[in-house]
N, C-alpha and C positions, 0 to 999 in steps of 0.2 A: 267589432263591426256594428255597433251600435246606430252611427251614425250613416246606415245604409239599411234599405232593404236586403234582407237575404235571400238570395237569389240563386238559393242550391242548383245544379243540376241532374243533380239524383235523388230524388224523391224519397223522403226518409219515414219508416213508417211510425203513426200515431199510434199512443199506447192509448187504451183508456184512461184518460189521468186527466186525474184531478188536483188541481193547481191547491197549494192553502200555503197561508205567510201567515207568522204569528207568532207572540209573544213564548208559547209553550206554557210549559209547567209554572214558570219561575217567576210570574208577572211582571208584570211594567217596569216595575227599579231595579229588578235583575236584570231584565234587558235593554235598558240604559245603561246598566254596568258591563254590558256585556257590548255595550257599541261601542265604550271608552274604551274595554280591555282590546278590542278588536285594533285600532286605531295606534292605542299604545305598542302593541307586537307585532304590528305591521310591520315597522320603523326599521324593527330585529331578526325578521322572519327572513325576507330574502334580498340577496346581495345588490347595494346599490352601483348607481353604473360606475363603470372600470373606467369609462371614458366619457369628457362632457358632450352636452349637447356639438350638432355642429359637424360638419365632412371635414372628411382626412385630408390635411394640409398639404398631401401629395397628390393629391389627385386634383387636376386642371379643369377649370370650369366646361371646356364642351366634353370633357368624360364623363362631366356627372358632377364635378365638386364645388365648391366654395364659388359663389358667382354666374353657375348656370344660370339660377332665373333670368339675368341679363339678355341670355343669348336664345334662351328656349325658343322663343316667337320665330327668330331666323332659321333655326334648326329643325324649323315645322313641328315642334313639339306643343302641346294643348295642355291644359288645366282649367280648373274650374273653381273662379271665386262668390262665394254666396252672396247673393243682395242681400238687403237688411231684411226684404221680406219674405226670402226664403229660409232665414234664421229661424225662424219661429217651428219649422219642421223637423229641427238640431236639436232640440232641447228645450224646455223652457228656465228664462232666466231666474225664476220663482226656486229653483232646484238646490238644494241642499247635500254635503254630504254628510253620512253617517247611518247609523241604524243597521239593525240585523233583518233581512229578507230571511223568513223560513217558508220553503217548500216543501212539500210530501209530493211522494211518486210512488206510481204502485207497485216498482220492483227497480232493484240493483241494476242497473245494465250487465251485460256479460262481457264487456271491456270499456274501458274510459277513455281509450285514446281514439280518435275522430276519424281513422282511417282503419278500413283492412275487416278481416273477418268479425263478425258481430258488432261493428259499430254503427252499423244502419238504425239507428234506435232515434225518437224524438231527443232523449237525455242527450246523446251525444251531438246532435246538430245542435241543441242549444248550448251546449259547453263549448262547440264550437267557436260558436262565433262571441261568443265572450273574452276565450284564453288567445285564440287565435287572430289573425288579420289576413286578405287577400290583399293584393296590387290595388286593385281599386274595390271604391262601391259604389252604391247606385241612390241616385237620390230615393228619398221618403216620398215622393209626389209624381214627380217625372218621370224617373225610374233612368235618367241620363246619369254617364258616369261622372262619380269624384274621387281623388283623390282619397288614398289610405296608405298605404305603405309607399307605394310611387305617388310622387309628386305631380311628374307630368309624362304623358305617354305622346307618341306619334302612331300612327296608323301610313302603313307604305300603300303608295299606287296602287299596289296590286289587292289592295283589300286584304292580304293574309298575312304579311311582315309587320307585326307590333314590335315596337321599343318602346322601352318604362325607365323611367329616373328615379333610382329609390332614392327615399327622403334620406340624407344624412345624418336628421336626427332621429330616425328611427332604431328603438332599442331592442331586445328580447327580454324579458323578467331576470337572465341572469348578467346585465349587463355589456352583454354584446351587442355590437352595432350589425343592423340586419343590413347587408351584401346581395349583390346580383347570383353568386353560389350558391344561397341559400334557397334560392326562388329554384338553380338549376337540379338539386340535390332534392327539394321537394316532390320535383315533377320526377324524377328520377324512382323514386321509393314508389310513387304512387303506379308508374309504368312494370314494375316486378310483378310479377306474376305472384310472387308464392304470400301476397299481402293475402290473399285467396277472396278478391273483390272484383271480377271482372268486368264489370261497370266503371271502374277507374281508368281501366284500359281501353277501353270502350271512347270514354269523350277523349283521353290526354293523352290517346294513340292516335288524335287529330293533329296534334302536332309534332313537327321535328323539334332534337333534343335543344332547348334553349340556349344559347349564347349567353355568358358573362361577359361583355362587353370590357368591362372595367367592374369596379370596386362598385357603384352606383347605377351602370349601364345594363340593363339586358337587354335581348332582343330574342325573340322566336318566331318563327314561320307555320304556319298552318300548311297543312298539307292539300287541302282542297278548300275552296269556297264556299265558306259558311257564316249567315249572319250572326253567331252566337260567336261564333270564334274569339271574339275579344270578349264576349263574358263568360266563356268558359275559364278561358287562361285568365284572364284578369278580374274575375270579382268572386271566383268559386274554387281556387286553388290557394286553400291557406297554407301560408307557410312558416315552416319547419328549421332549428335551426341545423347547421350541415355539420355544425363542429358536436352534435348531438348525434344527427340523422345518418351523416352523410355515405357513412361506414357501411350502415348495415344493411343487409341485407330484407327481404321483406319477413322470410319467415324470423330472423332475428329482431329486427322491430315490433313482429305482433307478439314473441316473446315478450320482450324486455319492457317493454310500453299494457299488459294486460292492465294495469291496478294503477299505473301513473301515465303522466303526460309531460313527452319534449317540452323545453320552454316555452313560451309563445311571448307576442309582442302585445297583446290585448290587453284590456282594461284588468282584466281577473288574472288568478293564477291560482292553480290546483297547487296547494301543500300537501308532502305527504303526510303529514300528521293529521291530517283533515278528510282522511277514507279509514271507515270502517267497513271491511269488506261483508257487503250483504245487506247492510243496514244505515249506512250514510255515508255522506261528501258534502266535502262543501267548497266554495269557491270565496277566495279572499283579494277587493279592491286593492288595486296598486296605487299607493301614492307617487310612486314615480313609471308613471304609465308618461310614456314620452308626447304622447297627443293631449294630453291632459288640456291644456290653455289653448288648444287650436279654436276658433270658433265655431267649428261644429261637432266639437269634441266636450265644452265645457260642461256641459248639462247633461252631460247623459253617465249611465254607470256611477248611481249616486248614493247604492246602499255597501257598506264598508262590508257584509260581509252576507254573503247567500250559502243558506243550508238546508239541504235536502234530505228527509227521513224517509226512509223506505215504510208506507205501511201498505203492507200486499193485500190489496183487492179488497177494501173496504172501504167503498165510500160511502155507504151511510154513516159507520163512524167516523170518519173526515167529515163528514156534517153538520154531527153532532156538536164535533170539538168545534166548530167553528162556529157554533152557536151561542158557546159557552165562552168564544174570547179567546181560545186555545189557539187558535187559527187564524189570521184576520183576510183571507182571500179564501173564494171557493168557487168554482167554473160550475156549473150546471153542466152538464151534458144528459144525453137521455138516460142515464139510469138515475138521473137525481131530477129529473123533469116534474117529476110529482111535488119533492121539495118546494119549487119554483112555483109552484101553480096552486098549492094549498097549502103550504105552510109561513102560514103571512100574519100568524098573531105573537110569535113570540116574545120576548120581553124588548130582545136588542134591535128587531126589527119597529117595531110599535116606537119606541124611546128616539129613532132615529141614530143610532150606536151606528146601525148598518145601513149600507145603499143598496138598494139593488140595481142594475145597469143589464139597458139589451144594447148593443153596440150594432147598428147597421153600416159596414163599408165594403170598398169593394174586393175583397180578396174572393180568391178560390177557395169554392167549396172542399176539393178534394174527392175522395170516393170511396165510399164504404162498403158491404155487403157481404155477399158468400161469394169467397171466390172458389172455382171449380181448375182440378188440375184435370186438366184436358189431355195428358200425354198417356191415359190409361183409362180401362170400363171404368163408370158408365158411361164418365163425364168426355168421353173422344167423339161421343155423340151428341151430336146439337140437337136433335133432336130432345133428347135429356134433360139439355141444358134447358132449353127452351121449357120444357115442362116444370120444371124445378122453378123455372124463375117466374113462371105462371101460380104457380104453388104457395108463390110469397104474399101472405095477403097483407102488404105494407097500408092499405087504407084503413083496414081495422087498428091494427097496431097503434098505427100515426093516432086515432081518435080515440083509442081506451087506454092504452097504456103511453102515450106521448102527447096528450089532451090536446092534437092542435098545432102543437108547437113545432111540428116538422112538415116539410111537404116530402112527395116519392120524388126520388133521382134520378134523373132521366138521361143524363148525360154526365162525364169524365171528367166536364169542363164546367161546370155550373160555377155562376155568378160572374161570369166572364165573356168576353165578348166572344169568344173559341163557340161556345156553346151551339151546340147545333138544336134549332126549335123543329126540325125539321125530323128527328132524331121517333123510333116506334117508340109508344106512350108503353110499358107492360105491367098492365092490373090484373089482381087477383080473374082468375078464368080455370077453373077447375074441368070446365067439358075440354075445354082445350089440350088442357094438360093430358087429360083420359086419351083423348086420340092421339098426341104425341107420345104418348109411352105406347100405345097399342100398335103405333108407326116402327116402332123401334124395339117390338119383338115382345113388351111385357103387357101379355095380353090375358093371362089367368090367374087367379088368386089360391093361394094355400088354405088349408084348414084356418088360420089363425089372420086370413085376410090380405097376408102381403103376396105382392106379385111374383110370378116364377116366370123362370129364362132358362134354358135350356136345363132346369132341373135346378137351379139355383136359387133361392130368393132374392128378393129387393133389398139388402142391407147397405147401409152406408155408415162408417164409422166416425165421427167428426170428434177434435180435439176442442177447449173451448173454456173460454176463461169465464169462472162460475157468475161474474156481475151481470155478466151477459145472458142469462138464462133465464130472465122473464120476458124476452126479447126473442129467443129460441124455440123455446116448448111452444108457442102458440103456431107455428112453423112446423115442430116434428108434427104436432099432428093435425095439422094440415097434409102432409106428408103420411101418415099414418091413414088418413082416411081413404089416401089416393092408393093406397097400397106398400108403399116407401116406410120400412123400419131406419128412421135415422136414431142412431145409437149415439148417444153424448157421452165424450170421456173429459171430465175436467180435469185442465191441466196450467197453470203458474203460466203467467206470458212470457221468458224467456226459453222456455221450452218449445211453446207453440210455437212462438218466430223464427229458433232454429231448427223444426219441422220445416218448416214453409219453406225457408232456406235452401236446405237439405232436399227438398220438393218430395218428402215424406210425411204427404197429405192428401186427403182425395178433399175435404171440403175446409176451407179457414177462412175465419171470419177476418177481413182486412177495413184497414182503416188509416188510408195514406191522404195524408196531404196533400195541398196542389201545388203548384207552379205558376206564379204570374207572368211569365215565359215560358210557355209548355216547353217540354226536354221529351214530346214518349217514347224519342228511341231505346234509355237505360227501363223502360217498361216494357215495350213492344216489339223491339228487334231481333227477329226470328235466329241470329244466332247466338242470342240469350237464352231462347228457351229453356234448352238441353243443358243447360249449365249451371251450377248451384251458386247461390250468393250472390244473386241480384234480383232486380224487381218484379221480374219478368215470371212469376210464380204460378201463373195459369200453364205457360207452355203455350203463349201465342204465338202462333203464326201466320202471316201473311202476305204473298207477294206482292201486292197493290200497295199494303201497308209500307213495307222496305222502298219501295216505290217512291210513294209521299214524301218518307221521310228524309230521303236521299234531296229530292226538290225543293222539299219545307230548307232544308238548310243553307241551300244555295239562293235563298228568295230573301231580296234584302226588301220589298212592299209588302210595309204591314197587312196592308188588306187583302195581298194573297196570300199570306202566312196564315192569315183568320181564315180564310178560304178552304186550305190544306187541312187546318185540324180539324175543322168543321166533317170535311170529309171522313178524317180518322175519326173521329169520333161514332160517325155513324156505321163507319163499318165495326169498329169495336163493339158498338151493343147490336148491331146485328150477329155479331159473333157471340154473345151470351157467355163473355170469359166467366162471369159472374152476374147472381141475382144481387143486382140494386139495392139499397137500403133508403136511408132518408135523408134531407139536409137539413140543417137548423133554421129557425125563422130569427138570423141574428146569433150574436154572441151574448151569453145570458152570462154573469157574475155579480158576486155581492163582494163588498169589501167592508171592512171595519174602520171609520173614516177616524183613520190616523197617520192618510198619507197625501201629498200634496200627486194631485194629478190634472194633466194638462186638459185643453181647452176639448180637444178632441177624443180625450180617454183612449183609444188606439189609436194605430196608425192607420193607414190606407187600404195596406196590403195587412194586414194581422190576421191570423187563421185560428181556427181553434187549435190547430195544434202547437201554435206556436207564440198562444197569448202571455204566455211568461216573458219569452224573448221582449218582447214592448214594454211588460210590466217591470222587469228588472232593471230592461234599459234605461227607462223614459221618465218613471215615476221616481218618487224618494219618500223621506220619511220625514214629518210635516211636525218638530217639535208643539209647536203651539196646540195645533190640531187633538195630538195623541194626549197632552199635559187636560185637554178642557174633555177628553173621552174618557180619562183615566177619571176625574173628578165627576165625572153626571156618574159613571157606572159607581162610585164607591157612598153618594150620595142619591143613587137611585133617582136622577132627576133625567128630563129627556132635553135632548141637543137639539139648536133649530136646525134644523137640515129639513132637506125633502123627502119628503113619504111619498112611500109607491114605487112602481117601476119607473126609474129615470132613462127613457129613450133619446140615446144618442144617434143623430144624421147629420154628424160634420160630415161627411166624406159623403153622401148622398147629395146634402146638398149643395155642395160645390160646383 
């Protein structure tokens, strides 16, 4: 899906992670030799197609085969061809293939395959949409659909009857030519209950079970009127193949799929030779990816081979190596804020070796903070909650230990036009908070200072991954001075997640993504709360909420849909699910200039959490570039390039 924005509708949560690509250990002519060897075992690795390009010479042009494009226009079928100068949002034609992409991430996922229990994780939405393909996708600028696995679709009268033309030449990695079956066995696995993801059921219990039309034909009906309903079914449901899937059951799929992944039709393809459980993966270009030559398929997916090293919860050392050439990409986020903002004399920076880039576009901020599980003491009370999130002194923070570089989050929706300005501002206020906790019963202090409730003290025990705790302490005691013993237990982020999960948490720090098409029901929809394994981790509920959201879906005017969230929004932070954190001024990254990258360095929509997705996609590996970087560093001479922060505002100012 390279050639589309990703347009999840389940919001997948951000790890702290830190992005780095690099040479490693073995320098530069190992990993040239390592692009060759990459390239050469491709060839060998996995089975080429069984059948050529092109529909089955059985099946008749208005069912889908050989010759439809003819007829599609009269059949009210749609597609979408790119002008010349919508090309340029496809790829650029500069794009090369070859070269080893290396990643580090801060931990293993707890399953690799894209659906079902524990694969709510950044890793696995972004392998997603690599190995995988939906129906359609969405443009990189518009956000209007195109063409991906179906060619061309219809939309019925009635707004809820879609039909899709899969492409004939659509293949899966092992050969097989991808079918209207597969699309209906997809959506089938994902409606099972025991995948034990009930947010899948949630949006793809919006529809009745899809038709196979024919060989190339589907059709499916939406069950009520909803504007997303063609991008739910059609740009967020990748698919699966049936002669792999179609058997099994859900809890036998989250079996058999823990450590591998069903074929898929995408650019990549997970080997199993290529998981070391706990400690790496990696994903390997297909040369015979069947969109390859499509033109908005050419330029993108242009590194032969992406590897990812688990190093858990150290990004100062991911820093380091990345200083040193070990690395050649590295994302700032706020625990490496300081890096960004004082560490500006080193050899490769100074030489011009590296860039540094702040990327302004318009994606969603996402939402970070404490979030509060409200379905038990203390946090059932808002009054609580409300004190707690008075307690947060984000303006300190933001100026000692984040110099600046972040403003306070005010809203669900930030950087978007959903955004409500209308939304309560909430700064440090400690009288406040005094009278809220004195509202709510904790009105006397112990020998040792913390507050007592019916003979009880004030404790709270939070779980908490240790990078995060220069960010915390200044918090517990803030917390400490109000009376509130918050007790940190560090814990590995797979554990925390499946706490949160599990809703065997009273306080977690979250940090999800946003949506350039809000979805908050798979967050907000009260009968989510009470049920484990979706987003919905506070235990919100709200009627007015269920309300909106019921409306938001049936509302095909944008400006009422901006209307509605707006709404939700402000009843969410009046509801104090959670205290606020901060948002970035921008996307901060350095890279080691050895790679060709486009005019606009991201895309439109690129989020921090999902700045690889663009980087993998979009960019490539710049022989000339890396040959004249390889030469200043072994001659110690500086490259002309630009010094300083290089501030990017394509997408600003368009």
């Amino acid at each position: 899906m390279r050639n589309s924005v990703k347009m999840a509708v389940i919001a997948c949560a951000a790890a702290t992670f830190t992005l780095t690509i690099g040479c490693g250990d073995k320098g530069k002519d190992a990993d040239l030799q390592d692009s060759r060897n990459v390239s050469a075992t491709t060839n060998n690795t996995w089975k080429k197609f069984d059948t050529p390009p092109g529909a089955d010479k059985s099946v008749p042009a208005e069912m889908g085969g050989e010759g439809f494009e003819n007829i599609a226009a009269a059949q009210g079928f749609v597609t979408y061809q790119p002008s010349e100068g919508d090309l340029q949002f496809f790829g650029d034609p500069r794009a090369k293939t070859g070269g080893v992409f290396r990643a580090t991430t801060p931990r293993f996922p707890l399953a690799l395959r894209t659906i079902g229990q524990n694969s709510n994780y950044t890793e696995n939405s972004m392998m997603e949409g690599m190995v995988y393909e939906t129906l359609l996708g969405t443009h990189p600028v518009t956000l209007e659909f195109v063409p991906s696995l179906a060619s061309h679709w219809k939309i019925g009268d009635d707004k809820k009857t879609f039909t899709f033309r899969i492409d004939p030449n659509a293949r899966f990695s092992d050969g097989k030519p991808v079918t209207a079956e597969d699309v209906v066995a997809s959506w089938r696995l994902r409606m099972d209950e025991s995948i034990l993801e009930p947010s899948q059921q949630l949006v793809y219990g919006k529809f009745e079970e899809p038709k196979a039309l024919s060989k190339y034909l589907l059709e499916v009906k939406a069950k009520t009127l909803n504007f997303r309903n063609l991008l739910y079914f059609a740009a967020n449901l990748y698919v699966f193949p049936s002669h792999e899937i179609g058997n099994l059951t859900g809890k036998e799929f989250i079996d058999q799929y823990q450590f591998k992944m069903p074929a898929g039709s995408g650019e990549y393809i997970l080997l199993p030779g290529d998981v070391t459980k706990g400690q790496a993966y990696a994903l390997t270009r297909r040369d015979d990816y069947w969109r390859k030559d499509y033109p908005t398929s050419k330029y993108t997916g242009n590194f032969d081979k992406i590897k990812f090293e688990v190093v858990r919860d150290n990004p100062e050392l991911e820093y380091e190596k990345f200083k040193k050439g070990e690395q050649d990409f590295f994302r700032f986020s706020s625990v490496t804020t300081e890096k960004w903002v004082n560490d500006t004399t080193y050899p490769a920076l100074k030489n011009g070796w590296v860039t540094k880039y702040r990327v302004l576009n318009n994606a969603p901020m996402g939402n970070s903070g404490y979030a509060f599980n409200m379905r038990k003491p203390p946090f059932n009370d808002i009054r609580v909650r409300k004190a707690f999130a008075y307690l947060h002194n984000r303006e300190s923070i933001i100026s000692q230990l984040l110099f600046n570089e972040y403003t306070p989050q005010d809203s669900y929706y930030s950087n978007t036009d959903y955004e409500n300005p209308n939304n309560i501002k909430v700064r440090y206020n400690p009288q406040l908070a005094a009278q809220l906790l004195a509202e709510a019963g904790w009105k006397t202090k112990n020998a040792n200072g913390i507050l007592v409730k019916d003979g009880k003290p004030f404790v709270i025990e939070m779980g908490l991954n240790k990078v995060l705790e220069r960010f915390v302490t200044p918090y517990q005691q803030e917390l400490k001075k109000a009376g509130i013993d918050l007790q940190i237990k560090f814990q590995d982020p797979n554990t925390l997640f499946t706490n949160a999960m599990e809703r065997n948490f009273t306080m977690y720090w979250i940090n999800w993504t946003g949506l350039v098409i809000p979805n908050p029901e798979t967050s907000l929809k009260s009968s989510l709360a009470d049920q484990k394994d979706n987003n919905n981790i506070e235990g919100f509920k709200n009627a007015r909420v269920d309300q909106l959201l019921d409306i938001y879906d049936s509302t095909f005017t944008r400006s009422k849909q901006v209307e509605i969230i707006k709404e939700i929004d402000k009843i969410q932070t009046e509801t104090f699910m959670t205290a606020a954190a901060w948002n970035p001024r921008g996307i901060r990254f350095a890279v080691w200039n050895k790679f060709g990258v486009p005019e606009n360095v991201l895309g439109k929509f690129t989020q921090l959490g999902d700045l690889e997705n663009y980087v993998i996609g979009y960019w490539w590996h710049d022989e000339e570039k890396a040959q004249a970087l390889e030469n200043a560093r072994k001659n110690n001479t500086p490259l002309n390039n630009p010094r300083g922060i290089q501030e990017n505002k394509f997408w600003k100012n368009r």
